[in-house]
Backbone as a chain_set.jsonl record, in Angstrom:
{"seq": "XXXXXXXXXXXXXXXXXXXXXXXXXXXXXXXXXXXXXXXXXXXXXXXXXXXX", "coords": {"N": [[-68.626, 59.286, -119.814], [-68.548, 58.662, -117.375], [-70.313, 59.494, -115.994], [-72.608, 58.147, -117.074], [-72.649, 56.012, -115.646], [-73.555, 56.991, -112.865], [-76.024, 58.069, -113.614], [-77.152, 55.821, -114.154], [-77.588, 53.946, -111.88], [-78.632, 55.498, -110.119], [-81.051, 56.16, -111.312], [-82.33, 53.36, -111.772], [-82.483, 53.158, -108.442], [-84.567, 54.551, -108.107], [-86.295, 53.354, -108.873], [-86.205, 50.822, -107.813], [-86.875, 52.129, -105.353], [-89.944, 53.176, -105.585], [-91.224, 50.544, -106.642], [-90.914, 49.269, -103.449], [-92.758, 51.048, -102.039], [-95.092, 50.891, -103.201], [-95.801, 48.526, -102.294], [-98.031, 46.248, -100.431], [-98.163, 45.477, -97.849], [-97.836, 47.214, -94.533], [-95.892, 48.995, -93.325], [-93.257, 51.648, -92.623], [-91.133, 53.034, -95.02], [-88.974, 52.678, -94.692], [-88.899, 50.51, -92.769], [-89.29, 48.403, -94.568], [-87.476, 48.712, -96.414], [-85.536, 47.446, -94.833], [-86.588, 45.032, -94.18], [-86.165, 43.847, -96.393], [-83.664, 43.424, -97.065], [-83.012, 41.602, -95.088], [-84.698, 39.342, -95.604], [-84.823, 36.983, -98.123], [-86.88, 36.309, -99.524], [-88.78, 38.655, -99.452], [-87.801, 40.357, -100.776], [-87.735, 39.559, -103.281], [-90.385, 39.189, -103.389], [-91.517, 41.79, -104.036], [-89.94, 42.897, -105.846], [-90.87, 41.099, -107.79], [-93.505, 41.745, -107.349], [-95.714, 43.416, -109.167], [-95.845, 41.712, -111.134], [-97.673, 39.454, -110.571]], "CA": [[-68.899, 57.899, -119.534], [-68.645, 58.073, -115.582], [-71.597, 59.986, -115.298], [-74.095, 57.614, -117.352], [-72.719, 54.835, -114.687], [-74.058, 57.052, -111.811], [-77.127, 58.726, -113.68], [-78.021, 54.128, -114.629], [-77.631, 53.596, -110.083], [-80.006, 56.188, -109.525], [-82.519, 54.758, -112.066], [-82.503, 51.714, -110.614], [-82.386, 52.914, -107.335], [-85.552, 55.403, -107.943], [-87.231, 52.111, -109.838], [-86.284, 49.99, -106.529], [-87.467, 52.462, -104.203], [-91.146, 53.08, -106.015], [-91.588, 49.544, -105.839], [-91.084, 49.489, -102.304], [-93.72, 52.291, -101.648], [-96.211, 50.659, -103.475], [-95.697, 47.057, -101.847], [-98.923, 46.425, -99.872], [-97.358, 45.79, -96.509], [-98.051, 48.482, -93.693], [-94.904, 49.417, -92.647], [-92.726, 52.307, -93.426], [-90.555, 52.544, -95.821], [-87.438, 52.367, -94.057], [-88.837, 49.007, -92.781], [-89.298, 47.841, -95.97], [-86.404, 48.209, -97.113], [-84.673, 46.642, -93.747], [-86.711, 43.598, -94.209], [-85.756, 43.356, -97.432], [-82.066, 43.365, -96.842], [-83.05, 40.479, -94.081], [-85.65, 38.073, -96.069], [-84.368, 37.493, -99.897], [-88.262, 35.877, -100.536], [-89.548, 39.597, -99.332], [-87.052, 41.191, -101.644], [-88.024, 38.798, -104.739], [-91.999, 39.589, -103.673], [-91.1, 43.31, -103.844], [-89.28, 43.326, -107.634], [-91.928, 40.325, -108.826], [-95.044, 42.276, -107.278], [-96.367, 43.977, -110.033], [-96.454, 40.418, -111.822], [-98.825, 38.862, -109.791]], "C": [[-69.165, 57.66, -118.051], [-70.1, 58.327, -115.736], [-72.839, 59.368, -116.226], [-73.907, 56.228, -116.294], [-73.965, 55.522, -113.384], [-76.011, 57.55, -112.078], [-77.981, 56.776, -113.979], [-78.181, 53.784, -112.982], [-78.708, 54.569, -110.115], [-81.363, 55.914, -110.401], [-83.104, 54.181, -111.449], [-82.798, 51.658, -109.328], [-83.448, 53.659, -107.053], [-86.44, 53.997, -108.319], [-87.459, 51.342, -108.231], [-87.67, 50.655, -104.992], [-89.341, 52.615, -104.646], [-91.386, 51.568, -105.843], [-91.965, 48.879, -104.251], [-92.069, 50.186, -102.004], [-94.897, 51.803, -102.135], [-96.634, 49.095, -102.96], [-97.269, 47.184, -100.704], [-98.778, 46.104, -98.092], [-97.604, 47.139, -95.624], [-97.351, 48.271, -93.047], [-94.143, 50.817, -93.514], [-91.86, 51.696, -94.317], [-88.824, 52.077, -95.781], [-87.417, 50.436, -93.359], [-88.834, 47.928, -93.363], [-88.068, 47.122, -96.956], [-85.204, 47.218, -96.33], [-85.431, 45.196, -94.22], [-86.551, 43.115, -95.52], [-84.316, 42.69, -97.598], [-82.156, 41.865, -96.127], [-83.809, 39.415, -94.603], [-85.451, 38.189, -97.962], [-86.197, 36.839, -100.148], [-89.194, 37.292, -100.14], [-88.966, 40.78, -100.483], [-87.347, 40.741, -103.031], [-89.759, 38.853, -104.602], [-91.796, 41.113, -103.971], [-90.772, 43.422, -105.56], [-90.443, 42.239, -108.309], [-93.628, 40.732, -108.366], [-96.04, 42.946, -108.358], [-96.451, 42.838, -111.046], [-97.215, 39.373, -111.869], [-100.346, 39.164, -109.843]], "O": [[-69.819, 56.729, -117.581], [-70.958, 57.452, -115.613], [-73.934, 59.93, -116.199], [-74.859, 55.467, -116.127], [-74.953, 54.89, -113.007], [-76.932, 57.469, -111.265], [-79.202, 56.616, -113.977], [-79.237, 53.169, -112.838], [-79.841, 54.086, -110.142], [-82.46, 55.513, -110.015], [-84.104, 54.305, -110.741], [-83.252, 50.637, -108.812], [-83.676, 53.727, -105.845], [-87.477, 53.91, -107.661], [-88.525, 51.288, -107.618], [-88.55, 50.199, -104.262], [-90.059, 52.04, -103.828], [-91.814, 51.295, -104.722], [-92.956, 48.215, -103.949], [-92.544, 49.437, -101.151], [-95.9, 52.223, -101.559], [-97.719, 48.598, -103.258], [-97.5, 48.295, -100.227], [-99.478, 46.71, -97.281], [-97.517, 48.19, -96.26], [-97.565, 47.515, -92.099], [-94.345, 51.044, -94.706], [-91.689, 50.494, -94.521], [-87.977, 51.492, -96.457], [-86.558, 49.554, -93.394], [-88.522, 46.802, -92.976], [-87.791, 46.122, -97.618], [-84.329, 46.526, -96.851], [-84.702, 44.29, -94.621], [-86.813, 41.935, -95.749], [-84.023, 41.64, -98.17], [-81.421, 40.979, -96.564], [-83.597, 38.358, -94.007], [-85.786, 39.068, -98.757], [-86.623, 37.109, -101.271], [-90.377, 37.188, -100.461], [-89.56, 41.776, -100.896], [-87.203, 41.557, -103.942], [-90.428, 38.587, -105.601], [-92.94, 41.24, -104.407], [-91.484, 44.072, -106.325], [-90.91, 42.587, -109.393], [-94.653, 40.237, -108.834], [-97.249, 42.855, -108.144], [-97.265, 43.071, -111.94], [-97.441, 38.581, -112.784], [-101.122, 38.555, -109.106]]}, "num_chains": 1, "name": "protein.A"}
C-alpha cells in the first residue's frame, strides 16, 4: 500500500512537470516552475493549457 502512494506522487509529478516543458513561455524550466510557485494565475495557465 505505501508504495502505490509514492509510485501516484511521481505520476503526478512527471504529469506536472511535462506540462511545464511544453508551456510556451521561453524560460527554463526551473523558471517555470519558480514562477509558478509565485503567480497562482501562471500555475492555473500551466495545468488548463492544453484546454485552450
Amino acid at each position: 500500500m505505501a508504495e502505490d502512494g509514492a509510485r501516484n506522487l511521481a505520476t503526478v509529478r512527471r504529469s506536472l512537470l511535462n506540462l511545464i516543458k511544453e508551456h510556451l513561455l521561453k524560460d527554463s524550466v526551473v523558471g517555470k516552475i519558480q514562477l509558478s510557485c509565485w503567480d497562482t494565475e501562471f500555475s492555473l495557465e500551466i495545468l488548463f493549457f492544453l484546454l485552450f
